[in-house]
C-alpha positions, 0 to 999 in steps of 0.5 A: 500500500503506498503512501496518503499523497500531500495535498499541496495548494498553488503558492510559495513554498520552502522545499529542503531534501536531505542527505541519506545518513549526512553522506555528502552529497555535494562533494565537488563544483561538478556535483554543485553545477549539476544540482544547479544546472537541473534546477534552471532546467526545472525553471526552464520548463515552468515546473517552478517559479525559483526565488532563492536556493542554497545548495550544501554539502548535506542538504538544500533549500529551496525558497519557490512557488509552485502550482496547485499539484506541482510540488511532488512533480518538480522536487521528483524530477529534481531529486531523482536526475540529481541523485542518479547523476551523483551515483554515476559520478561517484562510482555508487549506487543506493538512496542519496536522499533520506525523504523525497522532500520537507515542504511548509507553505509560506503563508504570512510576511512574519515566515517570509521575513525569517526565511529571507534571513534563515536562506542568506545565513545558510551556510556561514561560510561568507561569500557561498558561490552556490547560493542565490543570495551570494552568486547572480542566476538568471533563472532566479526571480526574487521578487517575492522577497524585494516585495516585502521589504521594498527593495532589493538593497533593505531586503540584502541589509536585514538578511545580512543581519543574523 
C-alpha cells in the first residue's frame, strides 16, 4: 500500500531534501553545477517559479512557488536526475536522499521575513558561490522577497543581519 499523497495548494513554498545518513552529497563544483544546472532546467520548463536556493554539502533549500499539484512533480524530477547523476559520478549506487522532500507553505510576511534571513545565513561560510543570495542566476526571480521589504538593497541589509 503506498503512501496518503500531500495535498499541496498553488503558492510559495520552502522545499529542503536531505542527505541519506549526512553522506555528502555535494562533494565537488561538478556535483554543485549539476544540482544547479537541473534546477534552471526545472525553471526552464515552468515546473517552478525559483526565488532563492542554497545548495550544501548535506542538504538544500529551496525558497519557490509552485502550482496547485506541482510540488511532488518538480522536487521528483529534481531529486531523482540529481541523485542518479551523483551515483554515476561517484562510482555508487543506493538512496542519496533520506525523504523525497520537507515542504511548509509560506503563508504570512512574519515566515517570509525569517526565511529571507534563515536562506542568506545558510551556510556561514561568507561569500557561498552556490547560493542565490551570494552568486547572480538568471533563472532566479526574487521578487517575492524585494516585495516585502521594498527593495532589493533593505531586503540584502536585514538578511545580512543574523
Amino acid at each position: 500500500m503506498g503512501s496518503t499523497p500531500r495535498e499541496q495548494f498553488e503558492g510559495l513554498y520552502h522545499v529542503a531534501a536531505r542527505s541519506n545518513a549526512e553522506e555528502h552529497i555535494f562533494r565537488d563544483e561538478r556535483d554543485y553545477i549539476a544540482g544547479i544546472t537541473i534546477l534552471g532546467q526545472l525553471v526552464a520548463a515552468g515546473a517552478l517559479e525559483l526565488h532563492e536556493f542554497c545548495f550544501m554539502p548535506t542538504h538544500y533549500h529551496l525558497l519557490a512557488s509552485f502550482e496547485a499539484d506541482g510540488i511532488s512533480k518538480a522536487l521528483h524530477r529534481l531529486n531523482r536526475r540529481y541523485a542518479s547523476g551523483f551515483n554515476r559520478r561517484q562510482g555508487r549506487r543506493g538512496r542519496v536522499f533520506d525523504s523525497p522532500y520537507a515542504s511548509v507553505l509560506v503563508e504570512d510576511d512574519r515566515h517570509l521575513l525569517w526565511l529571507a534571513r534563515y536562506l542568506a545565513n545558510n551556510p556561514s561560510t561568507r561569500p557561498w558561490p552556490y547560493s542565490s543570495h551570494d552568486s547572480y542566476f538568471s533563472f532566479v526571480d526574487p521578487a517575492p522577497l524585494i516585495e516585502a521589504f521594498g527593495s532589493e538593497t533593505r531586503w540584502r541589509e536585514f538578511a545580512a543581519h543574523s
